[in-house]
mmCIF file of the C-alpha atoms, coordinates in Angstrom:
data_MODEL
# 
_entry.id   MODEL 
# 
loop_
_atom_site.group_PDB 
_atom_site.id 
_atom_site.type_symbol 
_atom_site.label_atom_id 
_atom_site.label_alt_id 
_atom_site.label_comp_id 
_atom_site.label_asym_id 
_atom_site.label_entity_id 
_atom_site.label_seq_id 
_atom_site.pdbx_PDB_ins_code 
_atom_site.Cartn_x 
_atom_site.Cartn_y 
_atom_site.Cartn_z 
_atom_site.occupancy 
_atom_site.B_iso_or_equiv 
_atom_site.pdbx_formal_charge 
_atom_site.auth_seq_id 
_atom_site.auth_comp_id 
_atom_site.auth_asym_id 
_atom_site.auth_atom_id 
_atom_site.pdbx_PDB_model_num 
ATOM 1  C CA . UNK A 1 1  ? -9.910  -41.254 -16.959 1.00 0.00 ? 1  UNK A CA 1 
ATOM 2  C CA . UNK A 1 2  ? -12.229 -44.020 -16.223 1.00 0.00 ? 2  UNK A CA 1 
ATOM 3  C CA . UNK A 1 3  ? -14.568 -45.296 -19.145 1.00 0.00 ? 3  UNK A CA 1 
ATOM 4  C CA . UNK A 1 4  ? -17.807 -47.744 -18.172 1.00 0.00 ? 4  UNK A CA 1 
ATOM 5  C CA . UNK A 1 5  ? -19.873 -48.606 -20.680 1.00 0.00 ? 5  UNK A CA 1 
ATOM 6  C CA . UNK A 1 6  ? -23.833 -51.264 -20.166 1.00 0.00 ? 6  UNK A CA 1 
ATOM 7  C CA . UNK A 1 7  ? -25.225 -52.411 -22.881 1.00 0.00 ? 7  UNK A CA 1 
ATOM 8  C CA . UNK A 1 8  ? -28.903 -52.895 -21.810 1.00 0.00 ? 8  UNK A CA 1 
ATOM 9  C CA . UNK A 1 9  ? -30.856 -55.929 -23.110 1.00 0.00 ? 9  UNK A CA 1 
ATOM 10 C CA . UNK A 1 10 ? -34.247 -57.104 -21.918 1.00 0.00 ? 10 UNK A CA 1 
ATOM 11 C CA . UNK A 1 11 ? -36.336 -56.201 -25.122 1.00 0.00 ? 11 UNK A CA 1 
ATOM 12 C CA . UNK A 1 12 ? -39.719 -57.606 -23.609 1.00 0.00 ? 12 UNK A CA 1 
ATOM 13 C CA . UNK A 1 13 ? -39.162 -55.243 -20.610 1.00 0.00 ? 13 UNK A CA 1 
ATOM 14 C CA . UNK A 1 14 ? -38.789 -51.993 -22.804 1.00 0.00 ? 14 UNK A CA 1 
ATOM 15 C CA . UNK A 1 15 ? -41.203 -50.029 -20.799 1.00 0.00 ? 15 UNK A CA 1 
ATOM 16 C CA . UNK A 1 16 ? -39.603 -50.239 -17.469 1.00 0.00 ? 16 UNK A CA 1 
ATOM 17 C CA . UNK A 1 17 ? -36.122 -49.687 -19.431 1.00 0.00 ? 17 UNK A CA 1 
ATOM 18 C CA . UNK A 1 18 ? -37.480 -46.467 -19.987 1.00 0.00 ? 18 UNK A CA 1 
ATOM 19 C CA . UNK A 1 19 ? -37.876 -45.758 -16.472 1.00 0.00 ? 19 UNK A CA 1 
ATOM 20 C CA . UNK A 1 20 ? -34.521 -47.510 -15.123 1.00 0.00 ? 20 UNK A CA 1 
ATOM 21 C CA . UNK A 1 21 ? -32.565 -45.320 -17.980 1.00 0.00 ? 21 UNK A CA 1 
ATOM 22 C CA . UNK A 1 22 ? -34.018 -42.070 -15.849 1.00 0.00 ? 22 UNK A CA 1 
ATOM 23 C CA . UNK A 1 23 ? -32.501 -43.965 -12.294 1.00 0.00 ? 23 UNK A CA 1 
ATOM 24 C CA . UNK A 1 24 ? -29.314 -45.162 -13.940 1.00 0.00 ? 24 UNK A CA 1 
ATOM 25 C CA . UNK A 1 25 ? -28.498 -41.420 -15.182 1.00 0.00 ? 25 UNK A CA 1 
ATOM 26 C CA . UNK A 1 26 ? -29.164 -39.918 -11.511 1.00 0.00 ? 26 UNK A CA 1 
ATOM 27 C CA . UNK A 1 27 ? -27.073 -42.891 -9.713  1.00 0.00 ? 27 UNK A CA 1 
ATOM 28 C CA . UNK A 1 28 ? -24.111 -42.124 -12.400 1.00 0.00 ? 28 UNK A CA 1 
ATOM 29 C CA . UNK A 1 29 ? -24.447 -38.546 -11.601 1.00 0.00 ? 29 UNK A CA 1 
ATOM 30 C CA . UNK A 1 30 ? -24.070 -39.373 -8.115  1.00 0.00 ? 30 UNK A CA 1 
ATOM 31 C CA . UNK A 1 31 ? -21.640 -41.914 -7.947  1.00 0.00 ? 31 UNK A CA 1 
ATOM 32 C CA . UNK A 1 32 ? -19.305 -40.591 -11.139 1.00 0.00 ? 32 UNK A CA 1 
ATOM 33 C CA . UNK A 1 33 ? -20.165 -36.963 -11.342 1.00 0.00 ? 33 UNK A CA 1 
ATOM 34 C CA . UNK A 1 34 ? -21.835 -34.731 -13.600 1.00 0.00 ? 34 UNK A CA 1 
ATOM 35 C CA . UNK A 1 35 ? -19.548 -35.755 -16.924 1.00 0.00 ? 35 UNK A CA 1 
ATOM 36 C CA . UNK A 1 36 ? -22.204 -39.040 -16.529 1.00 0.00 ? 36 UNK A CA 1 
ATOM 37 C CA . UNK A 1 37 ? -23.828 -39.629 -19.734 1.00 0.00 ? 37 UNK A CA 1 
ATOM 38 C CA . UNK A 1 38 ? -26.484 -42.224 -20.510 1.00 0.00 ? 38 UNK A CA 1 
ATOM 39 C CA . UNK A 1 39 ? -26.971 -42.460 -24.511 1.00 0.00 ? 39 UNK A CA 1 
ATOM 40 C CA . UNK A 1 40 ? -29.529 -44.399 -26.494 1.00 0.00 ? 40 UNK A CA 1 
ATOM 41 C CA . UNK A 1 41 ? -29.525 -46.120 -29.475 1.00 0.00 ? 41 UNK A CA 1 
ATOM 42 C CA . UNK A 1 42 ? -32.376 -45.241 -31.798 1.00 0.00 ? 42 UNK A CA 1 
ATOM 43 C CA . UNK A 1 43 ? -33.068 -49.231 -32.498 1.00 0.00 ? 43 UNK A CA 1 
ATOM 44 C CA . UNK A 1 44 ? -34.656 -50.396 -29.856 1.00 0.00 ? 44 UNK A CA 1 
ATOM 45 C CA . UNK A 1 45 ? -38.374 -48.856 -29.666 1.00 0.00 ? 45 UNK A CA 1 
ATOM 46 C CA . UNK A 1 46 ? -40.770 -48.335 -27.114 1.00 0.00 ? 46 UNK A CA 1 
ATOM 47 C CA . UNK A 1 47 ? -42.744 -52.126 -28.077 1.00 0.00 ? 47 UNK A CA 1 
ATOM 48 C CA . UNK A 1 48 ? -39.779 -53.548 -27.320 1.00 0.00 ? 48 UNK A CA 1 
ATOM 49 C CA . UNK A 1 49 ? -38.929 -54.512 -30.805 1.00 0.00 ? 49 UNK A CA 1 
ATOM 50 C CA . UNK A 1 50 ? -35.411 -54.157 -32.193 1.00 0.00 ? 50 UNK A CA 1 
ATOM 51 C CA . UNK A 1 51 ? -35.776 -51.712 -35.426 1.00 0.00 ? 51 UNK A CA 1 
ATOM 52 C CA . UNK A 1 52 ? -33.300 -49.326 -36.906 1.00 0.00 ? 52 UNK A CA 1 
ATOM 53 C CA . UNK A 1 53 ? -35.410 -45.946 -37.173 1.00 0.00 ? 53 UNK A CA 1 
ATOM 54 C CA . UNK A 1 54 ? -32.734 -43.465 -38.579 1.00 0.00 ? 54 UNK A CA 1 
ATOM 55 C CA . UNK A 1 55 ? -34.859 -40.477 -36.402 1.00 0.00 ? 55 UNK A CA 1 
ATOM 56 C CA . UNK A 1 56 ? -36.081 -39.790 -33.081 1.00 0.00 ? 56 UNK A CA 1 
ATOM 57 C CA . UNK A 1 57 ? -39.680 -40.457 -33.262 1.00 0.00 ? 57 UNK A CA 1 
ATOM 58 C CA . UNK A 1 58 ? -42.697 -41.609 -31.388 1.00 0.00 ? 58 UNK A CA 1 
ATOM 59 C CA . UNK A 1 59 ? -40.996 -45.098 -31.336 1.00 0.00 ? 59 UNK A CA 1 
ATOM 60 C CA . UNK A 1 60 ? -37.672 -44.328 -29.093 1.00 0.00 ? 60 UNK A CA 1 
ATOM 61 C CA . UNK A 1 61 ? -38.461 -41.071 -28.033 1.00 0.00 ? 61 UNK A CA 1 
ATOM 62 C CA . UNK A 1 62 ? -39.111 -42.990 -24.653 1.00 0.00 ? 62 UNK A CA 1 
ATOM 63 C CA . UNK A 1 63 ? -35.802 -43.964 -24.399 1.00 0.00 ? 63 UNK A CA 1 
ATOM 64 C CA . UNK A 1 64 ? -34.354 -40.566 -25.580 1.00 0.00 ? 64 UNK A CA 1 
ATOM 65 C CA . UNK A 1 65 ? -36.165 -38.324 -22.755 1.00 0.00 ? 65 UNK A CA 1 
ATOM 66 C CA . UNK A 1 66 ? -34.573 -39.688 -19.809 1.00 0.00 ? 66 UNK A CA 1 
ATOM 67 C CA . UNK A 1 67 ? -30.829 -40.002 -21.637 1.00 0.00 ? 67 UNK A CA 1 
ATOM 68 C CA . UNK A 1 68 ? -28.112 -37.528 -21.996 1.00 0.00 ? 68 UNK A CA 1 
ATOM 69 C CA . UNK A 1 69 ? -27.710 -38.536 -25.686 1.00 0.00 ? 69 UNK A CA 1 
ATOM 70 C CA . UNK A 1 70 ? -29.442 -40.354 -28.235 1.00 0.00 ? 70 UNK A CA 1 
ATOM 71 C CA . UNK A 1 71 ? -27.008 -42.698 -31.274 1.00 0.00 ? 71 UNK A CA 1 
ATOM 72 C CA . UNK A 1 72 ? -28.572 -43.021 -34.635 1.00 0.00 ? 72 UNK A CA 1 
ATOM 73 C CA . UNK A 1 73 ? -27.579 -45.026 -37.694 1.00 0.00 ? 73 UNK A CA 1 
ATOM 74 C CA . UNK A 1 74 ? -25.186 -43.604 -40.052 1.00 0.00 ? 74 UNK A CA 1 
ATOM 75 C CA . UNK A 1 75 ? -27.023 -43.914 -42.531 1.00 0.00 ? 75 UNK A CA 1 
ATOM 76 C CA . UNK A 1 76 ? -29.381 -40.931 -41.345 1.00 0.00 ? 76 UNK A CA 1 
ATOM 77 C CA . UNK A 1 77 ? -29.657 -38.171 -43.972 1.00 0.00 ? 77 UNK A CA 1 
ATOM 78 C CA . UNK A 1 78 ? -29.503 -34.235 -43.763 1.00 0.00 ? 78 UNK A CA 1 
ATOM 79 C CA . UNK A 1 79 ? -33.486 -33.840 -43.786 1.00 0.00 ? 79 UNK A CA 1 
ATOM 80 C CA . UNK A 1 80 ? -33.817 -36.424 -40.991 1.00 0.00 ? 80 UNK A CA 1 
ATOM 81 C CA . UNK A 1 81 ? -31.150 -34.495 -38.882 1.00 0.00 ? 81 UNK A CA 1 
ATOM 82 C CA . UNK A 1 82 ? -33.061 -30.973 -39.559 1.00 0.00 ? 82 UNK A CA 1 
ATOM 83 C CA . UNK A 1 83 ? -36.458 -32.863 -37.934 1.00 0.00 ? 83 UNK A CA 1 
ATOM 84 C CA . UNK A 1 84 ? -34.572 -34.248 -35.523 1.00 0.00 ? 84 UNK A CA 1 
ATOM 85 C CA . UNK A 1 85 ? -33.214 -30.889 -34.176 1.00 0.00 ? 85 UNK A CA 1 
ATOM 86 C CA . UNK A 1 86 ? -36.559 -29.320 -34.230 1.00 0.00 ? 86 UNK A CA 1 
ATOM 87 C CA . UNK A 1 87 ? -38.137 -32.219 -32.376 1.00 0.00 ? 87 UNK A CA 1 
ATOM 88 C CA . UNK A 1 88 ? -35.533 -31.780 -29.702 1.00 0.00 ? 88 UNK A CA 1 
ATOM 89 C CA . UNK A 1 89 ? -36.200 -28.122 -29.699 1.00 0.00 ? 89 UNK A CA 1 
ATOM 90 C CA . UNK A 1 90 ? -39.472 -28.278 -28.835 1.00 0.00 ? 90 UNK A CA 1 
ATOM 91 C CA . UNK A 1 91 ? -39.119 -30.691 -26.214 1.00 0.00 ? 91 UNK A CA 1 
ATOM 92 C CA . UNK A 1 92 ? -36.694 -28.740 -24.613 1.00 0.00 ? 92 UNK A CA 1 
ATOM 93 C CA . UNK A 1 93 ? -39.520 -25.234 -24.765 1.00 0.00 ? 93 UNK A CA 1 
# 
């Protein structure tokens, strides 16, 4: 079992981030196989800014669209994780 693991920087470049996370999942998937995963942390957002949100939300849902998974804080409470699953729901509709 082979484990790789990128943490991303570039803040100031957050937009085309966005873009590269959608590339980097389809190379993994090529090169690895489809047990590739691509996950997101729910701090950086879309302006480029680093800022714990605790949610998906307008701010990193940039980042979460083209991943496999999205990390959030612990700190995230049961109402948060409620909104969170019927955001994802209706992206996925």
């Amino acid at each position: 079992m082979n484990f790789e693991c990128w943490l991303t920087g570039g803040l100031e470049q957050a937009r085309a981030l966005a873009a590269w996370l959608s590339l980097l999942e389809s190379e993994l998937i090529k090169r690895i196989g489809p047990h590739a995963e691509v996950s997101w942390y729910d701090s950086v957002i879309f302006s480029g800014g680093l800022s714990w949100q605790n949610r998906l939300n307008v701010f990193n849902l940039p980042f979460f669209i083209p991943s496999t998974s999205f990390f959030s804080n612990y700190s995230v409470s049961h109402m948060l994780l409620v909104s969170l699953d019927s955001k994802i729901r209706y992206l996925l509709l």
